[in-house]
N, C-alpha and C positions, 0 to 999 in steps of 0.2 A: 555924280555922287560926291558928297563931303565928306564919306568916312578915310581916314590917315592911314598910313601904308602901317601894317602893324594891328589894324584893328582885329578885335578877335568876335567872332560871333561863333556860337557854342550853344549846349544843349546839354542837360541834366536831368537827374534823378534822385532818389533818397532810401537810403535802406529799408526801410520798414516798410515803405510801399511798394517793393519790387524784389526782396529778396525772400523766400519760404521762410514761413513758419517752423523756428527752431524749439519744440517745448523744453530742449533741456539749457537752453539760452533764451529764456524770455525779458522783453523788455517791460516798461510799464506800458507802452501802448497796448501791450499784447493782453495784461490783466484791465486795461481799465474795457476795450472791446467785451471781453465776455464781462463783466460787470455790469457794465450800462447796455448790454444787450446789442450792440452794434456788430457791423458786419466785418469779421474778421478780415486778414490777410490772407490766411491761406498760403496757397503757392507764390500770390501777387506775379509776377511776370519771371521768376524763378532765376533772375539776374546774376545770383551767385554761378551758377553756370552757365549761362548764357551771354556772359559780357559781353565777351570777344564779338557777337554776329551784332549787339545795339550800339559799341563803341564803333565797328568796321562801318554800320550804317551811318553812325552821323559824319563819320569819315569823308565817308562816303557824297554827304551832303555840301562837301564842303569847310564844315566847321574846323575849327582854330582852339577850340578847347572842351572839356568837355568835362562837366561836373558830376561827384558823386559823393555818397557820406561812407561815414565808415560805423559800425554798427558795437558803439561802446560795450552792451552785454554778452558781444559775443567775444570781444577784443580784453574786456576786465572781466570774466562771469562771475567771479569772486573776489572779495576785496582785497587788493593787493595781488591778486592773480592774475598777472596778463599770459595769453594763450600766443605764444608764439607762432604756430599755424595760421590762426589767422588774422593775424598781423602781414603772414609773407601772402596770405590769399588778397589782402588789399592791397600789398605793396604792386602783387602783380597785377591786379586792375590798372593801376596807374602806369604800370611799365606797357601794357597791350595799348594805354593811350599814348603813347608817348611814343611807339611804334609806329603809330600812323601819321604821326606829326604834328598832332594837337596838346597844348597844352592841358595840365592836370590842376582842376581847383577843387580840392578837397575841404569835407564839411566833418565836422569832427561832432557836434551836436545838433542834429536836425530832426527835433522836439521827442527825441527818445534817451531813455537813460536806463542802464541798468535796475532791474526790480532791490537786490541789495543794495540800493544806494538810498532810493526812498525806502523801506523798509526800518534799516539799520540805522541809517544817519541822517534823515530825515531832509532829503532830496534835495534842493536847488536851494530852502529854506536852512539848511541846514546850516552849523557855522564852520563845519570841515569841508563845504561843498567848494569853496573858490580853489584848497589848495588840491584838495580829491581831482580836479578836474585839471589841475594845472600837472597833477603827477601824470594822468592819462594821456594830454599833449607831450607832457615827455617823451613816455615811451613810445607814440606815434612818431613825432619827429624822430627819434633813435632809429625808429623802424625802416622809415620810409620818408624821410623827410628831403634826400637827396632830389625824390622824382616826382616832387610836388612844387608846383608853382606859385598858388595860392590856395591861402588856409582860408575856412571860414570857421569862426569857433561857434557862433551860433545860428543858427538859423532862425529866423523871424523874432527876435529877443520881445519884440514887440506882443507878440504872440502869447505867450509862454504864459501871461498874466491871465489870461483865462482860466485858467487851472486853480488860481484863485478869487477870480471875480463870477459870480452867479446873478446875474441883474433878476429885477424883480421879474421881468417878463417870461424869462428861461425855468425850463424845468428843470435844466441838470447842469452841470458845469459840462462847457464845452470840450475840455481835454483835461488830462491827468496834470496833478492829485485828484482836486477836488479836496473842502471841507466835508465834515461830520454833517449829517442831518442836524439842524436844530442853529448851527453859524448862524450869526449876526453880521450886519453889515460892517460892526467893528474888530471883530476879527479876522473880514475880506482885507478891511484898510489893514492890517497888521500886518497880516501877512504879506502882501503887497510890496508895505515899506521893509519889508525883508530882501524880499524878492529883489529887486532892482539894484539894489547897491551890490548882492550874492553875486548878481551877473555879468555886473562893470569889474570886480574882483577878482573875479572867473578868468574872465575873458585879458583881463589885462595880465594875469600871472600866466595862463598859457601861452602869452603872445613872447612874455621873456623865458620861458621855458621852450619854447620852439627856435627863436633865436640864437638861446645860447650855444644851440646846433647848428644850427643854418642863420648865420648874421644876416644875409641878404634874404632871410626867409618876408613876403608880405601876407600880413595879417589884417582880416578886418572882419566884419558882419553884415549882415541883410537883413535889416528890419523892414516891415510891410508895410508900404506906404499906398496911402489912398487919395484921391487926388479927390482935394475940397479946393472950395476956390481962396484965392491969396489972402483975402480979409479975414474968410474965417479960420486959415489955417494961422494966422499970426493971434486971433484969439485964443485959441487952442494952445498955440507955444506961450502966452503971457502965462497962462495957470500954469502949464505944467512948472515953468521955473519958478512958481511961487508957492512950496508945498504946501503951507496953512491953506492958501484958498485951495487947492485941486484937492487937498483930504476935505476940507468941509464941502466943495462941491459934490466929490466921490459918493459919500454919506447923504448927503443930503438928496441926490438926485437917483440913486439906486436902494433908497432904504422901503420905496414903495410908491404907489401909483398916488398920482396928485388927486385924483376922484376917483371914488366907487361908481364904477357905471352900473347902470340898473338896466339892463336888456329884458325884452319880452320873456324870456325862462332864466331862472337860475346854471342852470347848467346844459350843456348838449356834450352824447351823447350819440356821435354819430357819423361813425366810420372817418373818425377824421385822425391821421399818423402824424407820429411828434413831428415831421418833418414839411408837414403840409402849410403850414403858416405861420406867421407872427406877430398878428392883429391882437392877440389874446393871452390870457395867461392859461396852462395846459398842466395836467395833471401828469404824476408817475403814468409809463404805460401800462393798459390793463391786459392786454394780448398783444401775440405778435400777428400776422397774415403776412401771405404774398399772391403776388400774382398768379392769376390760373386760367384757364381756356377750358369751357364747360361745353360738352357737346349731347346731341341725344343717345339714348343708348346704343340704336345700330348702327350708328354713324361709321361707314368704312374707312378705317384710316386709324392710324397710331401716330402718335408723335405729334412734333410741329411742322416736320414736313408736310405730313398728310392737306395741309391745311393751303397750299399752292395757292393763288389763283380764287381760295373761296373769300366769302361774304360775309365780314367778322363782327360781330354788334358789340360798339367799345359803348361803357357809361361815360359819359361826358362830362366827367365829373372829379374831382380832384387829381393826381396826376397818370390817369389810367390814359387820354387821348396823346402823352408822350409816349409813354413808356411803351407803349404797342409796337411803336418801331422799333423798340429794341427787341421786343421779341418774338414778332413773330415774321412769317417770313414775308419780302419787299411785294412779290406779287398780291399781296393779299387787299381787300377791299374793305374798305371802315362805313360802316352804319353808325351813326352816334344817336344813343339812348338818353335819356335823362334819368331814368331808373332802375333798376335790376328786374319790378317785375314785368314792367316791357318787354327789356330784351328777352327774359323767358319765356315770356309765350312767344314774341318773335321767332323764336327758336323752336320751339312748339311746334310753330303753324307753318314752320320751314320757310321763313321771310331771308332769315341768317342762316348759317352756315355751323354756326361757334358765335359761344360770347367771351371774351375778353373782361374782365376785370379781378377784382380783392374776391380770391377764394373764403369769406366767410361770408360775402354775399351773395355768391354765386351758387351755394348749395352747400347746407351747411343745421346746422340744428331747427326743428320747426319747420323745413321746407315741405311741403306739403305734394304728395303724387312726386316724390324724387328717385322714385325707380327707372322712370323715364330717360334721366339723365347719366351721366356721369362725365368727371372730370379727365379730357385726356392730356392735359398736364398740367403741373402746378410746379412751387418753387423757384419762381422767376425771380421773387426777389423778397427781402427782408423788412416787413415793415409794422413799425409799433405805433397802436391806436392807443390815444390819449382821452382824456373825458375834457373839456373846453370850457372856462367862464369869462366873463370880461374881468377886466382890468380892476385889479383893488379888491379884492377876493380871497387873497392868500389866506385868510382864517379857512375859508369853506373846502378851499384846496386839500389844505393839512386833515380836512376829516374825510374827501373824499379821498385822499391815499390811504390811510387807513383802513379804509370799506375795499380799496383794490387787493389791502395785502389780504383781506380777507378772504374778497374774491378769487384771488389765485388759489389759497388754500384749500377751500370751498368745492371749486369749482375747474374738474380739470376739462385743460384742452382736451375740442375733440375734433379728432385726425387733422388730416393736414389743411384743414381750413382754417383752424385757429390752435396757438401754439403760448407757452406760457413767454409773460414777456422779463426780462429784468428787470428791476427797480433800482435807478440810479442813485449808486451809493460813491461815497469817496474809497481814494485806495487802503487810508486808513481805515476806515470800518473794514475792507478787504482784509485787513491783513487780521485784525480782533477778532475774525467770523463773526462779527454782527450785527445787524442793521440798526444799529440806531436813530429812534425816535424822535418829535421835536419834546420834549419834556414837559411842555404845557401847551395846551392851546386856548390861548385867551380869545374872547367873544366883541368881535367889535361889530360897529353894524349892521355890514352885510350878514353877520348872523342873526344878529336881536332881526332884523327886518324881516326873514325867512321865517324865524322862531315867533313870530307876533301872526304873522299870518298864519300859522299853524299846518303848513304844506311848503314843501319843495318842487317848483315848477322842472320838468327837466322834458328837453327837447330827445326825442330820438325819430330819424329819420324815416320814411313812411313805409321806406323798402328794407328796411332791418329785417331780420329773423324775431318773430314774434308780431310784427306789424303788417309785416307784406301782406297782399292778397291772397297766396298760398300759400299760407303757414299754417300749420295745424297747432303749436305750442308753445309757449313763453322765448324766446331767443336770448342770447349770452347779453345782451346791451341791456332787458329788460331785468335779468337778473342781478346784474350790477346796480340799476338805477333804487332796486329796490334794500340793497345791502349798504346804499351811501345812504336811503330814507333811513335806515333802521339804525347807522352811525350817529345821526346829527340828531333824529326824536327819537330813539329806542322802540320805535312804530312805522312799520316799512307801511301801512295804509295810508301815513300822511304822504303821501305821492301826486302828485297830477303829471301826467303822462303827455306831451304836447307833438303834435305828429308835425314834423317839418318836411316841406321837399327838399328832397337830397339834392338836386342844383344849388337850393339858396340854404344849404343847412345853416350855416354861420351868419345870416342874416339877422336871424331872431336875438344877436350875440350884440348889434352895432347900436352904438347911441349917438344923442348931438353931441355930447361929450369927451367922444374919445378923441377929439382933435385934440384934445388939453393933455390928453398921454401923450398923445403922438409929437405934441411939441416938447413936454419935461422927457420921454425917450428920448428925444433928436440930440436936446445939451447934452444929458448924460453920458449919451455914448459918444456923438464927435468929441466934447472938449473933455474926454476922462479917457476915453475906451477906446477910439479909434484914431486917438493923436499917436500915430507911431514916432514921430519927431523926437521924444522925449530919450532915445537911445544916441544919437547926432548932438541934442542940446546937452547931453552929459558928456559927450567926450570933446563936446567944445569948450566945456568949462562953466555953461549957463545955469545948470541945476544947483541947487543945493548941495552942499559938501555930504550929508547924510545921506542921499540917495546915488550919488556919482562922486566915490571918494577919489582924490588928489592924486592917487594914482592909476584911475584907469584916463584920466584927463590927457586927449591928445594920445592914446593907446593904438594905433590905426596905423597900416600903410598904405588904406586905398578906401573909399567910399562905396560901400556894396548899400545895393537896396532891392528890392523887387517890387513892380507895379504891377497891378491887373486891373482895377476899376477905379471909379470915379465919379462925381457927380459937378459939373458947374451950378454959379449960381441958380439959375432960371428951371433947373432939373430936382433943387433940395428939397421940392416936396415928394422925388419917389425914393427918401433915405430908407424906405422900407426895403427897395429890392437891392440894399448894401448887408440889410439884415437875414435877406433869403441865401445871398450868396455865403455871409458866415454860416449859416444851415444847410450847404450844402447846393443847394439850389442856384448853381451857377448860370441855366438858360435864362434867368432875369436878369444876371448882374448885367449891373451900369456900364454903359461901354465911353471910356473921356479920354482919347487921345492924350489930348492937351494936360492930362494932369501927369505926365512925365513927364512931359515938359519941364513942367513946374519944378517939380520936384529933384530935376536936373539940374535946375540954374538956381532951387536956393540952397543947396546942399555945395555948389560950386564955391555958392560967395561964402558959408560958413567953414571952407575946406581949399582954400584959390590951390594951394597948394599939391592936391592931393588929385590922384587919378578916380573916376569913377565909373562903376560897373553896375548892368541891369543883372544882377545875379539869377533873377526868373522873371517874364514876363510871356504870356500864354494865355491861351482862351478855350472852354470848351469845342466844337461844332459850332454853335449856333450861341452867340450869349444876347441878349435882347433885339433876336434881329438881326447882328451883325457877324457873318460868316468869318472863321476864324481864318479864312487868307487875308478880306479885307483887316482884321484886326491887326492883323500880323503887320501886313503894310501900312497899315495907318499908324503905328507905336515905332515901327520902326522911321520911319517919315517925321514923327519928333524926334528922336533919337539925331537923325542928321542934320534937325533944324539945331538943337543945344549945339551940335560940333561944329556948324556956321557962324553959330551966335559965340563961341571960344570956351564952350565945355568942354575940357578934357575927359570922354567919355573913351574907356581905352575897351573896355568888350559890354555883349549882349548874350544871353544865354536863351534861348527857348524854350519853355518849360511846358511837357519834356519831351525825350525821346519816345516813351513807347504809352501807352496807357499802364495807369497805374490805381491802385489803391488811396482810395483819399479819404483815409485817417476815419474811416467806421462808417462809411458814407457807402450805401449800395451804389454795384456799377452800374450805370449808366448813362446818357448821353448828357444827362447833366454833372457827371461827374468825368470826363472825359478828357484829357487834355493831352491826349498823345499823338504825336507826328505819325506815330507807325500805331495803328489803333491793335490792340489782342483782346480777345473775346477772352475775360478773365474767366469769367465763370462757365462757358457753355462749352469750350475748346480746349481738352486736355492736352491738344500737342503746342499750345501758346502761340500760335504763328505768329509773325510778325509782316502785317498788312500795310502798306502806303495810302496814305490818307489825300488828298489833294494838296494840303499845306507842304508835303513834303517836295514838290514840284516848286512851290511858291517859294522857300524857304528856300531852297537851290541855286534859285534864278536870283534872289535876291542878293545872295551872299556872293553869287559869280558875278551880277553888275557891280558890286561895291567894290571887288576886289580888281574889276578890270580898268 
C-alpha cells in the first residue's frame, strides 16, 4: 500500500442531518422543509445524545479522524447571542473524539444558517454576512478551538448557489433561499454575483479570526467536485475565469428551453412525484401520497409483519419495484403488475397476497366495490405528484399552478391516500406570509397553439381513480385536469381526456426534439452549474477581483474537496443520471473512479504546496450497479494511485458513519449512505446496524496502516 505513515482516514456527519429537531432553535433548512413540503428531520439519528456510541464506532473501525459540524442557530439563536451551553456540548464532542485518539475536523457552516440571519440581514447575500460569520468563528475558536484540528468553514461552497439558481427544467429551487415567484434569470445572475465574493469574504475573515487564537490553527473548504473528463473540465474553468462570457452564458442557457417540443398531449397527468424524473419540465405539486399495502378485508394479520413469507403484487412502475425493499419484510415474494387494476383483482381472485404501491391508487376516491378491501398500512413514505409537459412550456405551467392553487383550496385531501401538498415558495415570501404570484403571464406559442385548437389535450393514466375499470366516479387527476381546462378557456368542456398506460405514461411527452434540450441542458449545467472548480480558481488568484476579492486569494491551509460521481468521455451521454442524483436519486448516480483521480492531480499542480483532503467520498448500497464496498475500494485505489504519482494526499473521510437525513429527501435506499445503517423512520430506539462496508472499511484502513 502507498498510503504514508500519518495518513488519516476518517468518517463524518453534519448537524442538521443527525441531530433532533429543535423548534425553539430552528435553522433555514428546518423552514424551507415544511415550505416546500419535503421530508423533515425529525429525530434524524438524535446524535446530540448519542455521540459517544457513533464516535467510539468509527474508533472503533479504525479511523484517525473524525468529522462533524457545529449547528450555528443553536450556537448564535439570536443575533449577537451565543448560548454558552452549547458551545461546551460541542466542545465535548470533540474532546470524546480526541479521547479515542482520532483527530477533530470541525465544519462550522454545513449548508445551514440561523433563521435570523436570513430574515433580518438578508443571509449569505447580505453585506454584514462576511463579518456576521467571521464574529461566529470567533467565538467558536474562543470556545473550543484548542481541540480542533481542522476547520472547515464551508461546506460545499459550490453548492450553496443553488439557493439562487432555479434552471428552466426545475420546479423549485433546490435548497434555501430561494427567489420570489415571478425572478427572472437576471436577478438569479445578481444574486449570484453576490453570492460568491460574500463567501471568499466569509471564509477568509473567519480563517484570521480563528488564527488570531490558534496561529497554527488549518483552515480550508470542500467544494463538490464532479469528475468530467480533463478537456471539458478546462472548458468549464476558461468561462468561469472570464465573468462577461460565464453571466452571458449563465443567462443565455437557463433563460429557457431552446424548442417548444410538441408531444402527443399537452400535459400528463399521471401519478408521476416531483422526484421521479428529469426529462420534463413539472408543475408545483398538486398532492402529496405515500406508500401503502392494500389487503382484502378478511385478510388475517396486522401490520407489516403479518406479511412474512406472502405473495406481494408491486406496480412496475415508477419507483414502487425499489422502494418494496425498504419496506416490507426480506421474506416476502414480488409479482410485478403493470397497473393497479390488475393487481386488484389479483388480489380479488387471491393470486396476491397484498398489493404494494402509492396509496391514492391503491383505493382511494371512485374505487368502486372498495368494501372489500382495506389498507393494512400506509405512510411509508412522503411523495409529491406533479402535473408534467415537455420542454419550453413555462407559460402553460404558470396557469396550470394556478388551477393547482385552486385545486387545493377546492378540493380537500381525502384520508390518508392523498394529502395537501406545499407549493414551493422562497423563504422570503415565508417570512411576508405570502405567496407570491408571477405578476403577468404573457402568451407565447405553446399557448396561441393550444388556444387555436380550441381544447387542451391532457394525458392521465388508464388506472387513475376516475378511469379505472372500477371506479364508479370522477377521481382527484380528473378533477384537476378540468380546473387547469377552466384556467386557460374559462370552459372546463374544452378538454380531451387521453388515456395512457401507466408503464409508458411519459412516453406521450417525448419528441425528435428533445435531444436539442438535452444538449443546450448538458452546456448549461456542466460549464455554469456543475463547475465546482470556480472556489480553487479564486483562491488561486484566477477569477476576477469582483467575484474573488484580494483577500480571500491564497486563504487556505489545506485543499479539501469531496467526490462522489462522475462521468468519462464515452459515458456524457447519461448526464441525465448526474441530474437524478442532484434529485436525490442516488441508485443511478454515475459511478468514475478515475474522476478523483483527476481531480487530485489538478488541484495538486494549482496548490504544489499545500496538503490535500477527501473531506467526503461515499456511496449509497447500490449506485448504478456498483456495490458500495466495491466503490469504496475502487475510490480508495485512486486515492493511492495520486500518493504513487506524488499527491500529497494527507486524509480520506467516509461519508458517513451512520445513516442520515439527506436535506428533504425521503429515507431510503436511495438515499442512504451510512456505514452503520438506522431505520430512521420505522425504529424509534435508532439502533445502530453494521452494514457490510463496515468490515470493508476495517480491513481496508488495517492494510494501509500495516
Amino acid at each position: 500500500m502507498a498510503f504514508p505513515k500519518g495518513f488519516l482516514f476518517g468518517t463524518a456527519n453534519a448537524d442538521h442531518q443527525v441531530e433532533a429537531h429543535d423548534p425553539t432553535r430552528e435553522d433555514v433548512w428546518d423552514l424551507w422543509e415544511r415550505s416546500q413540503g419535503l421530508t423533515a428531520r425529525g429525530q434524524a439519528t438524535d446524535f446530540t445524545h448519542r455521540y459517544a456510541e457513533d464516535i467510539s464506532a468509527a474508533a472503533a473501525l479504525g479511523c484517525q479522524l473524525f468529522r462533524f459540524s457545529i449547528a450555528w442557530a443553536r450556537v448564535e439563536p439570536t443575533e449577537g447571542h451565543f448560548d454558552d451551553a452549547s458551545l461546551a456540548h460541542y466542545r465535548e464532542i470533540a474532546e470524546c473524539i480526541r479521547s479515542h485518539g482520532m483527530k477533530v475536523m470541525l465544519t462550522l457552516h454545513h449548508f445551514v444558517w440561523p433563521v435570523w440571519l436570513e430574515r433580518d440581514c438578508g443571509g449569505m447575500i447580505g453585506e454584514k454576512f462576511p463579518d456576521l460569520f467571521a464574529r461566529y468563528a470567533d467565538r467558536v475558536a474562543v470556545a473550543m478551538g484548542d481541540v480542533v484540528d481542522y476547520w472547515i468553514t464551508f461546506n460545499e461552497p459550490s453548492q450553496l448557489t443553488f439557493g439562487f439558481i432555479k434552471p428552466w427544467w426545475q420546479s423549485r429551487y433546490y435548497m434555501p433561499p430561494g427567489l420570489p415567484r415571478g425572478s427572472d434569470v437576471e436577478a438569479e445572475a445578481e444574486a449570484v454575483g453576490k453570492l460568491i465574493p460574500s463567501l471568499f469574504l466569509a471564509h477568509a475573515r473567519a480563517r484570521v479570526a480563528i488564527q488570531s487564537h490558534h496561529s497554527g490553527a488549518k483552515v480550508g473548504v470542500n467544494p463538490l467536485v464532479t469528475g468530467f473528463p480533463t478537456w471539458l473540465q478546462m472548458i468549464m474553468d476558461f468561462g468561469a475565469c472570464h465573468r462577461g462570457l460565464s453571466e452571458a452564458l449563465f443567462k443565455f442557457t437557463t433563460s429557457g428551453a431552446l424548442v417548444s417540443e410538441k408531444g402527443d398531449v399537452d400535459l400528463v397527468i399521471g401519478g408521476v412525484t416531483a422526484d421521479e424524473q428529469t426529462r420534463f419540465e413539472i408543475s408545483d405539486p398538486y398532492l402529496r401520497t405515500s406508500k401503502a399495502i392494500l389487503v382484502k378485508r378478511d385478510f388475517q394479520g396486522e401490520g407489516v409483519d403479518s406479511l412474512q413469507q406472502k405473495n406481494i403484487g408491486v406496480i412496475g412502475i415508477g419507483n414502487q419495484p425499489t422502494s418494496w425493499l425498504r419496506d416490507l419484510p426480506k421474506s416476502c415474494r414480488k409479482t410485478l403488475f403493470a397497473n393497479y387494476d390488475d393487481a386488484r383483482q389479483a388480489l380479488r381472485n387471491g393470486l396476491v397476497d397484498a398489493v404494494y404501491g402509492d396509496a391514492l391508487f391503491l383505493i382511494s376516491q371512485g374505487i368502486d366495490h372498495a368494501s372489500d378491501l382495506r389498507l393494512l398500512a400506509s405512510g411509508f413514505s412522503d411523495e409529491a405528484y406533479v402535473v408534467v409537459a415537455p420542454h419550453g412550456h413555462w407559460q402553460l405551467l404558470e396557469r396550470v399552478n394556478s388551477a393547482i392553487a385552486a385545486f387545493q383550496s377546492e378540493i380537500p385531501p381525502a384520508g390518508p391516500a392523498a394529502k395537501e401538498a406545499k407549493r414551493p415558495i422562497s423563504l422570503q415570501e415565508v417570512f411576508a406570509g405570502a405567496d407570491q404570484a408571477h405578476p403577468s403571464l404573457p402568451e407565447g406559442r405553446d399557448m396561441r397553439r393550444i388556444r387555436r385548437r380550441g381544447k387542451i389535450r391532457i394525458g392521465i393514466r388508464s388506472d387513475a381513480p376516475g378511469m379505472a375499470q372500477d371506479t364508479c366516479c370522477q377521481g382527484l387527476e380528473m378533477e384537476l385536469a378540468q380546473l387547469i381546462t377552466q384556467e386557460i378557456f374559462g370552459d372546463a368542456s374544452c378538454l380531451e381526456i387521453v388515456p395512457i398506460a401507466p408503464t409508458f405514461r411519459l412516453k406521450v411527452l417525448e419528441t425528435r426534439s428533445g435531444w436539442l434540450n438535452w444538449a443546450w441542458r448538458f452546456w448549461g449545467t456542466t460549464t455554469l452549474i456543475a463547475n465546482a472548480n470556480w472556489w480553487y480558481l479564486g483562491t488561486s488568484g484566477r477569477l476576477p477581483e469582483e467575484l474573488c476579492p484580494a483577500e480571500a486569494v491564497g486563504a487556505q491551509d489545506f485543499v479539501g474537496l469531496d467526490y462522489y460521481w462522475g462521468l468519462p468521455t464515452w459515458k456524457l451521454g447519461r448526464f441525465r443520471s448526474l441530474e437524478d442524483a442532484a434529485h436525490g436519486r442516488f441508485l443511478k448516480a454515475p459511478v468514475w473512479p478515475k474522476g478523483l483521480y483527476h481531480a487530485l492531480r489538478r488541484f495538486h499542480r494549482w496548490f504544489p504546496e499545500q496538503e490535500l483532503f477527501i473531506v467526503e467520498n461515499g456511496s449509497v448500497p447500490n449506485a448504478n450497479g456498483v456495490s458500495r464496498s466495491d466503490y469504496l475500494r475502487s475510490h480508495i485505489a485512486e486515492v493511492e494511485r495520486a500518493l504513487l504519482h506524488g499527491v500529497p494526499v494527507k486524509g480520506y473521510n467516509f461519508w458517513s458513519i451512520t445513516s442520515n437525513r439527506e436535506w428533504g429527501h425521503p429515507f431510503d435506499p436511495n438515499t442512504d449512505f451510512g456505514l452503520y445503517f438506522v431505520d430512521l423512520d420505522k425504529d424509534p430506539t435508532l439502533q445502530r446496524i453494521p452494514t457490510a462496508e463496515v468490515e470493508t472499511y476495517r480491513e481496508i484502513i488495517r492494510a494501509a496502516s500495516s
